[in-house]
DSSP file (Angstrom, degrees, kcal/mol; ACC not computed):
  #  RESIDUE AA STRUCTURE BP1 BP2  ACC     N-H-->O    O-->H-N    N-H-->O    O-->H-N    TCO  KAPPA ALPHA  PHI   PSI    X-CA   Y-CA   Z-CA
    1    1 A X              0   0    0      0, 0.0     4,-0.5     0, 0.0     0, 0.0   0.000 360.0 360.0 360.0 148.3  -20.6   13.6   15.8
    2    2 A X     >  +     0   0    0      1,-0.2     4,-1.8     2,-0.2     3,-0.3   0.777 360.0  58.9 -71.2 -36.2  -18.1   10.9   17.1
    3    3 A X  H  > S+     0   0    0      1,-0.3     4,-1.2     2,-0.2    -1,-0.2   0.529  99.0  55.3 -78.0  -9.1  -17.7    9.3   13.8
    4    4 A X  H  > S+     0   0    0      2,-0.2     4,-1.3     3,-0.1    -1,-0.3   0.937 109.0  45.1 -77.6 -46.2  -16.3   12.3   12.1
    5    5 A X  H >>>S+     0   0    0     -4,-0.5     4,-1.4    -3,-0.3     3,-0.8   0.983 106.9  62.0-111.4 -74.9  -13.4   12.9   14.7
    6    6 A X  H >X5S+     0   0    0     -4,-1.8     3,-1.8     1,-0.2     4,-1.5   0.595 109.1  48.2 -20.9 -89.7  -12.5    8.6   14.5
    7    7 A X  H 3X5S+     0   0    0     -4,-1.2     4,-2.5     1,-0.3    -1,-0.2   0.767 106.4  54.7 -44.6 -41.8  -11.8    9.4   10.8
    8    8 A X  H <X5S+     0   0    0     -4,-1.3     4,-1.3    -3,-0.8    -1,-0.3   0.971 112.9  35.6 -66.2 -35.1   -9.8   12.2   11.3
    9    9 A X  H <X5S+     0   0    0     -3,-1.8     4,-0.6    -4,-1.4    -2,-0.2   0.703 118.3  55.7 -91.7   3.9   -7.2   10.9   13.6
   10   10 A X  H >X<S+     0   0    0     -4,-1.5     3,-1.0    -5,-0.5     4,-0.7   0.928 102.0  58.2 -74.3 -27.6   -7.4    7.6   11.7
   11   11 A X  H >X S+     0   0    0     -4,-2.5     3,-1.6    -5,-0.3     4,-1.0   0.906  89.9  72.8 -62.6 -49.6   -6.7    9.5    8.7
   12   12 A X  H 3X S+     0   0    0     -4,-1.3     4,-3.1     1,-0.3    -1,-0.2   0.704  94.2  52.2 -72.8 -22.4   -3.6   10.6   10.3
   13   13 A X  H <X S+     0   0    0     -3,-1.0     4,-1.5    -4,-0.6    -1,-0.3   0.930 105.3  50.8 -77.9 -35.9   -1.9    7.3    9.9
   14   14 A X  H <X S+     0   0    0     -3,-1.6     4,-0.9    -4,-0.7    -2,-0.3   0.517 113.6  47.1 -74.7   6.3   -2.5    7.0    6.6
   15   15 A X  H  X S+     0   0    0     -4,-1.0     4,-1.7     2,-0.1    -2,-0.2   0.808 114.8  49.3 -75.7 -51.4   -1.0   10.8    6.2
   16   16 A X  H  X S+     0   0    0     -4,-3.1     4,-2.3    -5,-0.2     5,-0.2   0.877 112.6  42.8 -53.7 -42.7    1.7    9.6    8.3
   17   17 A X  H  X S+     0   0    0     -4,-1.5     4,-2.1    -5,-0.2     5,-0.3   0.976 116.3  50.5 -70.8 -56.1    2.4    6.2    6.1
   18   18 A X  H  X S+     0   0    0     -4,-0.9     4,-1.8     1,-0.2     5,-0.2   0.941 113.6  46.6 -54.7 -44.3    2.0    8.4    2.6
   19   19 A X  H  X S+     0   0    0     -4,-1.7     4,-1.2     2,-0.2     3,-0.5   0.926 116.2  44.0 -58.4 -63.3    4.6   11.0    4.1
   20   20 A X  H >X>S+     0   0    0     -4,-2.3     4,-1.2     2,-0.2     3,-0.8   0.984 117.4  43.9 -55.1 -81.8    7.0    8.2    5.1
   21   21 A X  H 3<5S+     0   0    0     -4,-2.1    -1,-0.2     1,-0.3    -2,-0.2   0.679 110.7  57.0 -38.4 -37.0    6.6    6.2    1.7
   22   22 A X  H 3X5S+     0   0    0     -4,-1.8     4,-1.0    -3,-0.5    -1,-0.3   0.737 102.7  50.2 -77.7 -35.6    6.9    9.3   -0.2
   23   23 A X  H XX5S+     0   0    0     -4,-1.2     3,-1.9    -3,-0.8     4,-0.5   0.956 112.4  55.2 -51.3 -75.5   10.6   10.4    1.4
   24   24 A X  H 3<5S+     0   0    0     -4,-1.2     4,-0.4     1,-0.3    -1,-0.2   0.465 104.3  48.0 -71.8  13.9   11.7    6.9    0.5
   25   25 A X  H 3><S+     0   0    0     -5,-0.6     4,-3.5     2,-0.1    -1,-0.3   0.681 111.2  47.4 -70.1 -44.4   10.7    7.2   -2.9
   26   26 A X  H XX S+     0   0    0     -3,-1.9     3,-1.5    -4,-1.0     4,-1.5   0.933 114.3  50.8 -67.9 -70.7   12.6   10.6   -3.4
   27   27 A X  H 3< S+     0   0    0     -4,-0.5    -1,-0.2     1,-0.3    -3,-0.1   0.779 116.9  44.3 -31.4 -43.1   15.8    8.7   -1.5
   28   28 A X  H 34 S+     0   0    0     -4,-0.4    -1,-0.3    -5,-0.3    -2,-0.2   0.977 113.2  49.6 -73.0 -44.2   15.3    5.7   -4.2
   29   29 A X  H << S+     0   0    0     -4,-3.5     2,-0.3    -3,-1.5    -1,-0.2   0.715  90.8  95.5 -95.1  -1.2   14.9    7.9   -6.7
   30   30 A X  S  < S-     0   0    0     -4,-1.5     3,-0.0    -5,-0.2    -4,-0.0  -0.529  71.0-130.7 -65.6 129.3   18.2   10.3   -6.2
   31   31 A X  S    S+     0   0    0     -2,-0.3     2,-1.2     1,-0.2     3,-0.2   0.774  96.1  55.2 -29.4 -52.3   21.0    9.7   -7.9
   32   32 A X        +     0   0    0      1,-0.3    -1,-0.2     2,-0.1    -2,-0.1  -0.831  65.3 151.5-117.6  98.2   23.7    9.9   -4.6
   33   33 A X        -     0   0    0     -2,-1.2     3,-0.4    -5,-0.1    -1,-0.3   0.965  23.8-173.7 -71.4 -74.2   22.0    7.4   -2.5
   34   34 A X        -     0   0    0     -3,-0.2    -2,-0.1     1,-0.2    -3,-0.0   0.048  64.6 -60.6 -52.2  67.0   24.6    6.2   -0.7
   35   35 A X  S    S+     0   0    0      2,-0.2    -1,-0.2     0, 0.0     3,-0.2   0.310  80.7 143.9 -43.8  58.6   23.1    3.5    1.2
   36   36 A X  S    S+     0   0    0     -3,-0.4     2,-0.2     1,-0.3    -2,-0.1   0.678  83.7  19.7 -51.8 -21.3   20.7    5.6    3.0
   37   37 A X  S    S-     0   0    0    -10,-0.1    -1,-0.3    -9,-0.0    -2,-0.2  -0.846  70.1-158.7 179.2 132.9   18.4    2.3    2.5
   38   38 A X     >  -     0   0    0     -2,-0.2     4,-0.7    -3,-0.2    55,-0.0   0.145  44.6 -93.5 -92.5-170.8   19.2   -1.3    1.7
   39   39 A X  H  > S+     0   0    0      2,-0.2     4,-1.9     1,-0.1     5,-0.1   0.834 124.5  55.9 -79.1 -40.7   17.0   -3.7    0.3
   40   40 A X  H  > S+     0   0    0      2,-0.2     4,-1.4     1,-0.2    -1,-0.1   0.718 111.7  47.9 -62.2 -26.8   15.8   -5.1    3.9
   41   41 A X  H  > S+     0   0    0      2,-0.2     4,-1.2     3,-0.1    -1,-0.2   0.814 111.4  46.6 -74.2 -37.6   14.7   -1.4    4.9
   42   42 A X  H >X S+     0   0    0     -4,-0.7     4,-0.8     2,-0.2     3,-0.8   0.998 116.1  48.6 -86.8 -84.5   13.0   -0.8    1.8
   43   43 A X  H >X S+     0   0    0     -4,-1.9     4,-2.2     1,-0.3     3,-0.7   0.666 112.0  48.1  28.4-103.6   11.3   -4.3    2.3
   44   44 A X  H 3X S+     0   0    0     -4,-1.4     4,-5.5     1,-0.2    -1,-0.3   0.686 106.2  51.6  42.8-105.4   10.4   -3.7    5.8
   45   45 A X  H <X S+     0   0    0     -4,-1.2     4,-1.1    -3,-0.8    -2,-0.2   0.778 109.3  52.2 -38.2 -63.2    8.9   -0.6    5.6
   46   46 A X  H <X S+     0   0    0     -4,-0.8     4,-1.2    -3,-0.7    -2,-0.2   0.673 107.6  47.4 -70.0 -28.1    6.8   -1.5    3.0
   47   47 A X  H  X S+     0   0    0     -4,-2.2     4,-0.9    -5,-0.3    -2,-0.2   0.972 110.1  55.6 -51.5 -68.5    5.3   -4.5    4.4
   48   48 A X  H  X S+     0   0    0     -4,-5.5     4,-2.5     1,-0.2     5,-0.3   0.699 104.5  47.8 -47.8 -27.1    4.8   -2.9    7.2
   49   49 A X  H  X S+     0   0    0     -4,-1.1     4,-2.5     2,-0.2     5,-0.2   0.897 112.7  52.6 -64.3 -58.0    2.7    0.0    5.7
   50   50 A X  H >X S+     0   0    0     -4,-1.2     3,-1.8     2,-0.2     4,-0.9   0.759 112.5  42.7 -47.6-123.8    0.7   -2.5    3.9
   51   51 A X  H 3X S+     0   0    0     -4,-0.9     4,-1.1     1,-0.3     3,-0.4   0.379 122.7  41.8  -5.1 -61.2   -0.1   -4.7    7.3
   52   52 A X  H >< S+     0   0    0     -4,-2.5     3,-0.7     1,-0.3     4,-0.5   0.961 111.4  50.3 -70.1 -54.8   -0.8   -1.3    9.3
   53   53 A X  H <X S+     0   0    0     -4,-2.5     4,-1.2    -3,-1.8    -1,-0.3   0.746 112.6  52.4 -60.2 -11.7   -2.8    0.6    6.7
   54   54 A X  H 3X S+     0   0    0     -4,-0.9     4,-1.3    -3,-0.4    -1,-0.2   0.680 108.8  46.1 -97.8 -24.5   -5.3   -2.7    6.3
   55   55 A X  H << S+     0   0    0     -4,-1.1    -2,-0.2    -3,-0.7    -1,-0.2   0.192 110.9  49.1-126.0  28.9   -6.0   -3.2    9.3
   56   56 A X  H  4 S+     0   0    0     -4,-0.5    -2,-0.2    -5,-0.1     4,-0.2   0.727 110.5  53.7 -83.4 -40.5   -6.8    0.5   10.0
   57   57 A X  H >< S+     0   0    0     -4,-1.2     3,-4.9     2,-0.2     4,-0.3   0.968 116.6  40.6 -59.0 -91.4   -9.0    0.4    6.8
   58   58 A X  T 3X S+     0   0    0     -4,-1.3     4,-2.8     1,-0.3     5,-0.2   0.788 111.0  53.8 -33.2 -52.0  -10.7   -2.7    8.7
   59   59 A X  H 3> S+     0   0    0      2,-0.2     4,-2.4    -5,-0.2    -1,-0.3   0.938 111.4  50.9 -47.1 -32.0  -10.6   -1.0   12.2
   60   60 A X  H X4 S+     0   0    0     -3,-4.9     3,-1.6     1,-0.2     4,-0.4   0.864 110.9  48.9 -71.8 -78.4  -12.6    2.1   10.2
   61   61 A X  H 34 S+     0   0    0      1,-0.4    -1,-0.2    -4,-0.3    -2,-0.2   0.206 104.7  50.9 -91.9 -21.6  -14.7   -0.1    9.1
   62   62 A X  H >X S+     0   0    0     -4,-2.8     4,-1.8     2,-0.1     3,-1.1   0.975 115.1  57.0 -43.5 -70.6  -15.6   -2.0   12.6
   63   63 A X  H <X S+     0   0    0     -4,-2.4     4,-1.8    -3,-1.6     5,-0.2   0.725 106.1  37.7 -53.9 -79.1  -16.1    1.5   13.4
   64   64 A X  H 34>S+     0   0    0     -4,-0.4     5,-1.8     2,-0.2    -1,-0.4   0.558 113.2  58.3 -40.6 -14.7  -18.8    2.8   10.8
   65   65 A X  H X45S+     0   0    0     -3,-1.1     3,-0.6    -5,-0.3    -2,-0.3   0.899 110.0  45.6 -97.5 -30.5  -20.5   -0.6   11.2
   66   66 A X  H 3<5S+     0   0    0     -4,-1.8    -2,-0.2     1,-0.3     2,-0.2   0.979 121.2  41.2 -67.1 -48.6  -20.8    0.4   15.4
   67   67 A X  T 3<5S-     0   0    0     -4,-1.8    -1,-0.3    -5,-0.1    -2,-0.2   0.018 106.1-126.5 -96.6  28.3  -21.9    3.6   14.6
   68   68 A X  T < 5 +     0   0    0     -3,-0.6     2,-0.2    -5,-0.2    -3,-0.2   0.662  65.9 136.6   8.4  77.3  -24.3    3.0   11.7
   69   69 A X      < -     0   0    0     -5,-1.8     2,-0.1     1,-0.3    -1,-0.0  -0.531  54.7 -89.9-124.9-160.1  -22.2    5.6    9.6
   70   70 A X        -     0   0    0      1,-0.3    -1,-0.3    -2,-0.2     2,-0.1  -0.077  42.6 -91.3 -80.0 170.8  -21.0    5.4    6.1
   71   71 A X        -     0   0    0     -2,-0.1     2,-0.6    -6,-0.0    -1,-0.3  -0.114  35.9-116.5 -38.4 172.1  -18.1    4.1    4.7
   72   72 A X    >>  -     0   0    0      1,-0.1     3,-1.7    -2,-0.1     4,-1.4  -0.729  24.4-178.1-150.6 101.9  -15.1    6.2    4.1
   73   73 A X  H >>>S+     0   0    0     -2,-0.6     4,-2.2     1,-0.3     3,-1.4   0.996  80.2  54.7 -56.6 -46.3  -14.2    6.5    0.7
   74   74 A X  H 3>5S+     0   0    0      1,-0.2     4,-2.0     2,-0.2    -1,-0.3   0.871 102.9  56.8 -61.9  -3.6  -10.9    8.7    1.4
   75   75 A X  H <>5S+     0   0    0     -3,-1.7     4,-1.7     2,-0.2    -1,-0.2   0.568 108.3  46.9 -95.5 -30.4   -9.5    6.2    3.7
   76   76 A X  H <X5S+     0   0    0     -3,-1.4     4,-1.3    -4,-1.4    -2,-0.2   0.883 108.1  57.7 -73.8 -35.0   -9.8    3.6    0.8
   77   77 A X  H >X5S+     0   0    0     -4,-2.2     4,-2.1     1,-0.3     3,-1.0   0.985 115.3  40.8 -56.0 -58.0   -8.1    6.3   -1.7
   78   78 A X  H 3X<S+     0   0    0     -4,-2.0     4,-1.3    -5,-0.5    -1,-0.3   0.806 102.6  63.8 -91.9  -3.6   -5.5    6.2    0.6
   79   79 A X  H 3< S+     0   0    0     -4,-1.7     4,-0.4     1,-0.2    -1,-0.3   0.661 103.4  53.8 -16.0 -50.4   -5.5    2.9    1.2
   80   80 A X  H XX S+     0   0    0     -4,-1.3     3,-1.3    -3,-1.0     4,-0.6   0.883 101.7  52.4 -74.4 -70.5   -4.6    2.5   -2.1
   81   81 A X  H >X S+     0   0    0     -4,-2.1     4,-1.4     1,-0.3     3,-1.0   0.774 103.4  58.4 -74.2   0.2   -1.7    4.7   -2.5
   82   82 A X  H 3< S+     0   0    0     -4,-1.3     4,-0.4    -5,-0.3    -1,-0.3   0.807 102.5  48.8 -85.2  -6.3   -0.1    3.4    0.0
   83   83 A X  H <> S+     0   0    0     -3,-1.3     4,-0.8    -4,-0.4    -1,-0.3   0.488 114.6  48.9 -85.1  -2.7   -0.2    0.1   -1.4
   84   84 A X  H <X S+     0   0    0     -3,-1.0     4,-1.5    -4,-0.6    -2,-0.2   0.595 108.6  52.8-116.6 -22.6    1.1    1.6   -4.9
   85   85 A X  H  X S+     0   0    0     -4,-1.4     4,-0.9    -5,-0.4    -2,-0.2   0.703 111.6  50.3 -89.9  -7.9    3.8    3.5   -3.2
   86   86 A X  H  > S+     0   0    0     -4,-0.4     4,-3.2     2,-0.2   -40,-0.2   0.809 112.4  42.7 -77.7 -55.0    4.9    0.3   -1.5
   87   87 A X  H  X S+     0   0    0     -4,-0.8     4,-1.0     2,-0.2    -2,-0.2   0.570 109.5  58.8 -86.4  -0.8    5.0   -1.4   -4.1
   88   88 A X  H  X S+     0   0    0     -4,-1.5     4,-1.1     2,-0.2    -2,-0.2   0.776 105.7  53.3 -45.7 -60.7    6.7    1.3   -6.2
   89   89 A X  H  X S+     0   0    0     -4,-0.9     4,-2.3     2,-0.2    -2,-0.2   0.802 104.1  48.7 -50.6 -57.9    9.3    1.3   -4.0
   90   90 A X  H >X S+     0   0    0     -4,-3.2     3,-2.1     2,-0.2     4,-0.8   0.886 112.1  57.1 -53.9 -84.7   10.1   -2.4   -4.0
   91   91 A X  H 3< S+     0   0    0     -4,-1.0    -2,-0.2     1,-0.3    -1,-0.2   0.349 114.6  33.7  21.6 -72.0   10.0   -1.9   -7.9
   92   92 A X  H 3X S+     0   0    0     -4,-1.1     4,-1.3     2,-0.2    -1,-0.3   0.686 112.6  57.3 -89.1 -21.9   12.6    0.8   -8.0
   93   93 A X  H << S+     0   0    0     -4,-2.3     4,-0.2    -3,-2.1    -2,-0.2   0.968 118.4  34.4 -49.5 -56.5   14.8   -0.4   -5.1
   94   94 A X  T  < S+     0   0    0     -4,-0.8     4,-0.2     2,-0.3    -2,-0.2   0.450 112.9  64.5 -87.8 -13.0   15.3   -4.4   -7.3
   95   95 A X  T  4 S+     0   0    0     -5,-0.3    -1,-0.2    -4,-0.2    -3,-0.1   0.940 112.6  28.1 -78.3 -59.2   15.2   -2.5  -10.5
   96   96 A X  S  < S+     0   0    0     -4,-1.3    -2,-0.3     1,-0.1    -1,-0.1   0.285 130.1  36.3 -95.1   4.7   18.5   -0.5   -9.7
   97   97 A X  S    S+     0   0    0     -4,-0.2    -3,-0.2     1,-0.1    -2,-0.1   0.666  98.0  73.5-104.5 -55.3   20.2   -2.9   -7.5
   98   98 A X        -     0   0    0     -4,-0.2     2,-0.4    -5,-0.1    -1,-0.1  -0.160  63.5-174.8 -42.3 120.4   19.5   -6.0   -8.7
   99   99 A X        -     0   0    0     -3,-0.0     2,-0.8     2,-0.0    -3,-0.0  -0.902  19.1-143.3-117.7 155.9   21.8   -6.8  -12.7
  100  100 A X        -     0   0    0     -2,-0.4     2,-0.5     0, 0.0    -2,-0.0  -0.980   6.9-153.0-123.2 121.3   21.0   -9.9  -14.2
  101  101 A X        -     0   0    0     -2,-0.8     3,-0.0     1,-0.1    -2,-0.0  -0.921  21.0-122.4 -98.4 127.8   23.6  -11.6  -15.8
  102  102 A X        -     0   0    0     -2,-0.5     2,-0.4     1,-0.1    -1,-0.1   0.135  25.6-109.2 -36.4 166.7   22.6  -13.9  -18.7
  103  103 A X              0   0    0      1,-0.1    -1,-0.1     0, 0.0     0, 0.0  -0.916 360.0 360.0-112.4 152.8   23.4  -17.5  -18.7
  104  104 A X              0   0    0     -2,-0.4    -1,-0.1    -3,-0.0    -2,-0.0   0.375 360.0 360.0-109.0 360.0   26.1  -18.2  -21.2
């Protein structure tokens, strides 16, 4: 079948994006950083991931609709962490850089 082998190499961007997303988590979350990645990198990156992985999920989904197939629930799954690992990332990036000073 055609539609089977479209999901596999689409899948492979979201493999790629989770792989990526997942280093810079481990970087954020080591102790001796030392500016391997700024706030703009972090930023970036995650934007981008978001913007690429959505309109891959849409592209599958053009796809299935041409080929009167199914949906493809694991492509949503990962759809999904990559949006949590994105936003994870910003999270812990502004968490530890960012101090808030009170107002006196």
């Amino acid at each position: 079948m055609e539609g089977l082998e479209i999901y596999d190499f689409l899948r492979l961007v979201f493999i790629t994006l989770i792989i990526s997303l997942f280093i810079i988590s481990i970087i954020l979350l080591a102790k001796k950083r030392r500016n391997l990645v700024n706030g703009f990198t972090v930023s970036i990156i995650s934007i981008m991931s978001i913007i690429v992985s959505s309109i891959n999920l849409i592209i599958m989904g053009y796809i299935a609709d041409e080929l009167n197939l199914a949906g493809d629930v694991i492509s949503l799954y990962m759809f999904l962490i990559i949006l949590g690992l994105s936003i994870f990332n910003l999270f812990i990036y502004f968490k530890k850089t960012v101090i808030l000073v009170p107002n006196k």
